[in-house]
C-alpha positions in Angstrom: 0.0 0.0 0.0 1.5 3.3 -0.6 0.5 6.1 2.1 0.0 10.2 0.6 0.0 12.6 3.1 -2.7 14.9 2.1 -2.9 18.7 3.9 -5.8 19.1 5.8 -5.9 23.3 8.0 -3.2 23.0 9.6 -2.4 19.9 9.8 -2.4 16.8 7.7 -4.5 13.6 6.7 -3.3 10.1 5.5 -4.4 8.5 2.4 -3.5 4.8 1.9 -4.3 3.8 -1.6 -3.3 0.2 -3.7 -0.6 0.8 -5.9 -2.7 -1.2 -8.5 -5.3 2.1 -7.6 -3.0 4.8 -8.0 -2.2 6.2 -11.3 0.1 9.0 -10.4 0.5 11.5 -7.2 0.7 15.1 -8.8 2.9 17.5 -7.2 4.3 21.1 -7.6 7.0 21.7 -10.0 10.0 23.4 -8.5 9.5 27.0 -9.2 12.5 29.3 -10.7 14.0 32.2 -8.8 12.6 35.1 -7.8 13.4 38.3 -10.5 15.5 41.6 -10.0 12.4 43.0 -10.6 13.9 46.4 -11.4 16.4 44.8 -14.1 13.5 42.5 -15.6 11.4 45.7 -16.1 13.9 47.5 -17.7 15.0 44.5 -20.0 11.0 43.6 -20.7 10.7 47.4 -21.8 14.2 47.5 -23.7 12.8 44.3 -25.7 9.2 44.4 -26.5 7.0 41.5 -28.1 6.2 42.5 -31.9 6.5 46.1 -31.1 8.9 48.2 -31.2 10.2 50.3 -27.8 7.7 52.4 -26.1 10.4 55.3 -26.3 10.5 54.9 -30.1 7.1 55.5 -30.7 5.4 57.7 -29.2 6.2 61.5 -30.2 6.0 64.7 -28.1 2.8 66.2 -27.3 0.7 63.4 -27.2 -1.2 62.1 -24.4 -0.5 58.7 -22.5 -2.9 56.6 -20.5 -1.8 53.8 -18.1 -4.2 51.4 -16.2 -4.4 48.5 -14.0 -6.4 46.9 -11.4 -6.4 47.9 -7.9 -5.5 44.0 -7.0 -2.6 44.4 -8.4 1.0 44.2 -6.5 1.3 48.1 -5.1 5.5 47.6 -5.1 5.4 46.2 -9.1 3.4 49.2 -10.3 5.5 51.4 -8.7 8.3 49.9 -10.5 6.6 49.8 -13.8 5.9 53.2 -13.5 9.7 54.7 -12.6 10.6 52.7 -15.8 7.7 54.0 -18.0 8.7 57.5 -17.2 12.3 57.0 -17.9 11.0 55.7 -21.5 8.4 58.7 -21.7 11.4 61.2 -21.2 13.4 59.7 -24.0 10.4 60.0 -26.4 10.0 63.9 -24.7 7.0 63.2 -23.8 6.0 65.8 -20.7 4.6 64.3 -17.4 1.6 66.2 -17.5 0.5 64.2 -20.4 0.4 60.9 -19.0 -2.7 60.1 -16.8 -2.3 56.7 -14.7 -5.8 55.2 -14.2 -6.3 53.2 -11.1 -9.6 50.6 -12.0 -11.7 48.1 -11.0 -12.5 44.9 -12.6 -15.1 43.8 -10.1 -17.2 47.1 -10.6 -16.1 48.8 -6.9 -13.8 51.5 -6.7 -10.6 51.7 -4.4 -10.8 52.6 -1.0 -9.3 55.9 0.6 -6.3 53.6 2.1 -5.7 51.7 -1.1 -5.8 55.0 -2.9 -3.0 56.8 -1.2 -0.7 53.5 -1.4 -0.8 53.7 -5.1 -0.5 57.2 -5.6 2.3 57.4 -3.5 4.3 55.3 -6.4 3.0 57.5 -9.1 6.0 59.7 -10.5 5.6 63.4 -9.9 3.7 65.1 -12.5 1.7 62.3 -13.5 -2.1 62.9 -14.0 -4.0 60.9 -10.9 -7.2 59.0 -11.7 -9.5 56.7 -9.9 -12.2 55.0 -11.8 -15.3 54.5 -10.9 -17.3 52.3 -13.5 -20.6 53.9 -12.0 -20.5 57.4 -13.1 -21.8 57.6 -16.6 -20.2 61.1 -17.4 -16.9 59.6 -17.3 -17.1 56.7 -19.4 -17.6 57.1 -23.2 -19.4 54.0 -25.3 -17.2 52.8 -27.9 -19.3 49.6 -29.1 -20.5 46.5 -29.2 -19.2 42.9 -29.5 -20.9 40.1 -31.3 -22.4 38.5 -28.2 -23.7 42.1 -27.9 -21.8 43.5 -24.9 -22.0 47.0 -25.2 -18.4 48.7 -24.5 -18.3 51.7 -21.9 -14.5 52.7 -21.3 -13.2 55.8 -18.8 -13.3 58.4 -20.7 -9.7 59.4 -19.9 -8.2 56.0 -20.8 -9.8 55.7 -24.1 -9.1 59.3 -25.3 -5.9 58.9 -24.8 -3.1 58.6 -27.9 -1.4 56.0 -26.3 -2.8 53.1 -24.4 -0.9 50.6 -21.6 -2.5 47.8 -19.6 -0.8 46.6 -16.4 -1.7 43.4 -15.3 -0.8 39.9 -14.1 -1.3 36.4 -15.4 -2.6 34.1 -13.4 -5.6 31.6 -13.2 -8.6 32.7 -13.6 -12.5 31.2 -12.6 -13.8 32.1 -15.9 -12.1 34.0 -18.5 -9.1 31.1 -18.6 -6.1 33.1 -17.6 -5.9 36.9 -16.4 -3.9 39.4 -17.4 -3.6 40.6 -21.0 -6.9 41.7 -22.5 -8.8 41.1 -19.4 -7.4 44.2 -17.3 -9.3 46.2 -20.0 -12.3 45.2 -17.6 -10.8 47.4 -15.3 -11.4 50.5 -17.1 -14.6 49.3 -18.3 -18.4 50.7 -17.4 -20.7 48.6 -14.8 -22.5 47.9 -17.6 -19.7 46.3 -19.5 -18.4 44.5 -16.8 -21.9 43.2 -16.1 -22.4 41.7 -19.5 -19.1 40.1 -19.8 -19.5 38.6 -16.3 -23.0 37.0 -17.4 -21.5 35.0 -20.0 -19.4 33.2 -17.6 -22.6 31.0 -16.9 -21.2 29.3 -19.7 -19.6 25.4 -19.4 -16.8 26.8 -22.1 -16.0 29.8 -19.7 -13.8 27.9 -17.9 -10.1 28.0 -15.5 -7.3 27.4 -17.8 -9.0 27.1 -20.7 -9.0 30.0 -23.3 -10.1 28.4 -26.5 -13.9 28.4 -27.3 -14.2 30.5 -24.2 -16.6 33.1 -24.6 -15.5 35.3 -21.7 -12.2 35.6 -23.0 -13.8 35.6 -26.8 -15.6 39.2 -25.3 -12.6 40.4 -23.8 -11.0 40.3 -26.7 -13.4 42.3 -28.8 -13.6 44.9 -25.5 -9.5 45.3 -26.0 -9.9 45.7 -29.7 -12.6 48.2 -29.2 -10.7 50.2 -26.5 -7.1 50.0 -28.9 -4.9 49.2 -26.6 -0.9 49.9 -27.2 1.1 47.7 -25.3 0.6 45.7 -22.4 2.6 44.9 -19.1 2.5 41.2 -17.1 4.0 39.6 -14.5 4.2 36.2 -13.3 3.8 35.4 -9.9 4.1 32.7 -7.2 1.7 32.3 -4.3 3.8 34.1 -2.2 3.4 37.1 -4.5 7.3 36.8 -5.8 7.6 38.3 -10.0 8.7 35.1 -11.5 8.7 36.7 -15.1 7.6 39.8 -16.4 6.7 40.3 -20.5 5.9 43.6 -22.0 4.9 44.6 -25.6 2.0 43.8 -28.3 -1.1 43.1 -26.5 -1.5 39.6 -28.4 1.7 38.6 -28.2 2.8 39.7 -24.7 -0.2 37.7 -23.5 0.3 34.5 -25.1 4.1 34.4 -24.0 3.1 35.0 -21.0 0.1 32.4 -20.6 2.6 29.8 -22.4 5.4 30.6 -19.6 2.8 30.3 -17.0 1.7 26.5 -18.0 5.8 26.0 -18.2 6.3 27.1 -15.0 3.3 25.4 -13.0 2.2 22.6 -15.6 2.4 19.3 -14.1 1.5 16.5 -16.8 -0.8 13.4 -16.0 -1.1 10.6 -17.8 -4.9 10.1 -18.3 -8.4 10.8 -17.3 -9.2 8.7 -14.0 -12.6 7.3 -12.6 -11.6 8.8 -9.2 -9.5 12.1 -8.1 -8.6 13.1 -4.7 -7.8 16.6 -4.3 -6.5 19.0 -1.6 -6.4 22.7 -2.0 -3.3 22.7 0.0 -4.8 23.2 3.9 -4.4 26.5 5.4 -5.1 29.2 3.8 -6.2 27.5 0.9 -8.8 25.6 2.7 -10.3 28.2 5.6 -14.1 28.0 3.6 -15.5 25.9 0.9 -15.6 28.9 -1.3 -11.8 29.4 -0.9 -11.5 25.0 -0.9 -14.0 25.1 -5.0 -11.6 26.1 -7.0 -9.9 22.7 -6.6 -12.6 21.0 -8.3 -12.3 22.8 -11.3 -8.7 21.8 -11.4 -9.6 18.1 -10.6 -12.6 17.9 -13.5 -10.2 18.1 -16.3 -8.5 14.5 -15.1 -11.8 12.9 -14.5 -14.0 11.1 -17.0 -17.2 11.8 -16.2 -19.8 10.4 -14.0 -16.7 9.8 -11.8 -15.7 10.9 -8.2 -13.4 13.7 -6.8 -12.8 13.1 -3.5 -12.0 16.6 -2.0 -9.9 16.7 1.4 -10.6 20.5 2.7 -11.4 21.8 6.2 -13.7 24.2 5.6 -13.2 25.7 9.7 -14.8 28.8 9.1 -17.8 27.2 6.8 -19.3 27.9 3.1 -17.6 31.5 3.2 -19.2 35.0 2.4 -22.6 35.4 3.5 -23.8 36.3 -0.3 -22.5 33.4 -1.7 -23.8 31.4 1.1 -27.0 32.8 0.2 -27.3 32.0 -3.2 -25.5 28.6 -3.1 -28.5 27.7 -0.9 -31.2 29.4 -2.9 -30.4 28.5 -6.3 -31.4 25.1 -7.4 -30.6 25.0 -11.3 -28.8 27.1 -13.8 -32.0 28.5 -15.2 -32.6 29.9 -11.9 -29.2 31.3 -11.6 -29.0 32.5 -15.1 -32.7 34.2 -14.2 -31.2 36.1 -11.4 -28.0 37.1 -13.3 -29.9 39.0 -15.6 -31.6 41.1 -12.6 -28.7 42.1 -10.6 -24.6 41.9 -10.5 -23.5 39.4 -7.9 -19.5 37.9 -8.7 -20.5 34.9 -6.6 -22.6 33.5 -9.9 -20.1 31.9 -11.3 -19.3 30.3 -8.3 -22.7 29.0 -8.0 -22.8 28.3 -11.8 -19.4 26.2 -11.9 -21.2 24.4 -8.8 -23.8 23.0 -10.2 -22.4 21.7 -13.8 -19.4 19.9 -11.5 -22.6 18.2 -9.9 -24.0 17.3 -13.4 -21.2 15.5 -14.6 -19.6 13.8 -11.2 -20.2 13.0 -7.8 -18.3 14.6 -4.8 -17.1 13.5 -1.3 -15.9 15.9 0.8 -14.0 15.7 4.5 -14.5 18.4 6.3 -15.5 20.2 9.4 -18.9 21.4 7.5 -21.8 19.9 9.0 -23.2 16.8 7.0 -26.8 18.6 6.7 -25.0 22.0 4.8 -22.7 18.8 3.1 -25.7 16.7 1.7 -28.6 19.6 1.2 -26.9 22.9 0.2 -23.8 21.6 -1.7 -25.3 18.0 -2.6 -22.1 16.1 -2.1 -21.8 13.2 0.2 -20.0 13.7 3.6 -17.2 11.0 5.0 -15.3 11.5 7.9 -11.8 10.2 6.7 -10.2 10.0 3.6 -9.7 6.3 3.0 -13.4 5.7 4.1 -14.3 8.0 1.3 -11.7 6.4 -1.5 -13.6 2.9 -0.1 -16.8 4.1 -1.2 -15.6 5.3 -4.9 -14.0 2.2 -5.6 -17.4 0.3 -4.2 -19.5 2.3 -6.9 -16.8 3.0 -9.6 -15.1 -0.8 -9.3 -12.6 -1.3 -7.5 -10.2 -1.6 -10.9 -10.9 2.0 -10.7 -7.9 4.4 -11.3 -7.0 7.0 -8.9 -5.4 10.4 -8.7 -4.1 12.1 -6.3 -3.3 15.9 -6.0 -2.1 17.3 -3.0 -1.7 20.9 -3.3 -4.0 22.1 -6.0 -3.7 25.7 -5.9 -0.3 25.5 -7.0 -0.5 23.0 -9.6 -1.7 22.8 -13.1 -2.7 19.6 -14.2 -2.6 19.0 -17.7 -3.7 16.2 -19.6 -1.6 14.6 -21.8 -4.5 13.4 -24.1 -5.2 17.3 -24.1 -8.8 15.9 -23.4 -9.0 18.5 -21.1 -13.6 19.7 -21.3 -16.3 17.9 -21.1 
């Protein structure tokens, strides 16, 4: 028998699984060296992606926009920005006309606190903005894409000669990957962000998947629309260390950076499985079920379906946010969901949405701490109180040739299938 130590909080649980069972145990890759964050700035910006050099192309007199997301890394900005301006004052461009745009992809402006943090790494002389997707006077309607998303962009931003996004790739829920064209959303109207949001009730809108994606398929149309210049990533690791930064052509910069993001976290498996165990990695990763769901959409690309992912999360401090709570009791079917999308704005949908197709296509045993009522009538899955007593009961429905999985710290791996069979 071969024993997998799975994290559990704080602590850890012991899986003991056949070696005829166990198809593979998927763990974190290494991951490279921190950057000199300064030096990979300057080099990113010295070396553009199908582009040529900021510096090189924009001529004095015209105006310069910059924006990014109020998530992103205050210290990394701040860096960006002192090498911008150094590329600005080549191209004798005066301070006064570049405006840096602080935005909000989930539709709330930045607090008071957050506010001063960034603005204290904004050079002096640069234009200070704060967007708020709410005020109608300052966004200007440039559009419409095909799945009829009308296109409301700060008015600053847009008007601008020359347009730079800041961002950061990374998973995301829905739109595949962040970063890229999706910080456009952060300049974007309520309306806009609404509309793109709604289409992530979508099976194809999907973590780590961009192709066929309509989410992504929007934000692409939205960055077209808004003509954006050149575009800033980084690459991250959990700990919030810049493992790669790539700068230039919004397309390419993007896809370099998405393809050096699978390289760097990517973790090949051999085939799909009738059974997956998964831990999001205990503590922090694990506090609520909300934090604990995004391993399941990691674990449903290895399983075939009508099989079983077995999820090993604590769950201490319950289901999570009181919203979500609310919905993920209240909803019952996508039709209701997709009902009550269409009334109001609520980024806990998805959630909810990415819920209830994992339930269509597999069954789930959880250990936790949740309480087996929340367990079997608000999330539907079926409670155990270890983990072998739960891997006992998918072999007893599944077979018990069944072929297992095992990942023990999903929120820093990326599975990916070598039969690239990867939806459903």
């Amino acid at each position: 028998m071969v024993e997998v130590w799975l994290p559990y909080g704080e602590t850890e649980v012991c899986l003991t699984v056949s070696p005829e069972n166990l198809l593979d145990i998927v763990n974190p890759k290494p991951l490279p060296q921190p950057v000199n964050l300064e030096e990979e700035i300057r080099k990113t910006l010295e070396n553009p992606l199908n582009t040529t050099r900021i510096g090189e192309t924009i001529k004095p007199g015209e105006k310069v926009a910059i924006a990014f997301d109020k998530s992103m890394n205050v210290e990394f900005v701040g860096f960006v920005l002192t090498q911008l301006s150094k590329e600005f004052e080549k191209a004798g461009i005066s301070s006064s006309d570049v405006t840096v745009v602080v935005g909000c992809e989930n539709g709330k402006p930045i607090g008071q606190a957050e506010t001063e943090k960034f603005f204290s790494k904004i050079p002096e002389g640069f234009q200070r903005k704060i967007h708020n997707p709410s005020l109608e006077e300052d966004l200007v309607e440039v559009g419409v894409t095909s799945r009829k998303t009308r296109v409301f962009l700060n008015k600053n931003f847009f008007e601008a000669d020359f347009k730079i996004l800041i961002g950061k790739i990374d998973f995301h829920s829905y739109a595949g990957f962040s970063g890229g064209r999706q910080t456009i959303l952060s300049v974007c109207g309520l309306k806009t962000i609404h509309q793109n949001y709604n289409l992530s009730l979508n099976p194809k809108s999907r973590l780590g998947v961009l192709e066929e994606n309509p989410v992504h398929q929007d934000l692409v149309e939205i960055a077209n629309l808004a003509k954006i210049n050149y575009t800033i990533d980084m690459i991250v690791d959990l700990d919030g260390n810049v493992l790669k930064v790539f700068s230039g052509n919004l397309e390419e910069a993007f896809e370099e950076g998405v393809n050096s993001f699978k390289s760097t976290f990517g973790v090949e498996v051999e085939d799909k499985v009738e059974i997956a165990v998964v831990s999001p990695g205990g503590h922090p990763f694990d506090l609520t079920f909300y934090d604990a769901q995004e391993s399941l959409e990691r674990a449903v690309w290895l399983v075939k379906d009508g099989g079983i992912i077995v999820l090993v999360a604590e769950c201490s401090q319950g289901l999570g946010d009181k919203i979500f709570q609310r919905w993920v009791t209240s909803i019952k079917n996508v039709d209701e969901l997709k009902t009550a999308a269409k009334k109001e704005f609520n980024l806990f949908f998805h959630r909810v949405f990415q819920l209830l197709n994992v339930l269509e296509n597999f069954r789930v045993v959880i250990v936790s701490a949740l309480p087996n009522v929340v367990v079997s009538e608000v999330l539907r899955f079926k409670s155990s109180k270890t983990v072998d007593d739960a891997v006992e009961y998918a072999l007893r429905v599944l077979g018990k040739k069944s072929k297992i999985v095992v990942l023990p710290h999903t929120m820093k791996t990326f599975p990916i299938l070598k039969t690239k069979e990867i939806q459903h």
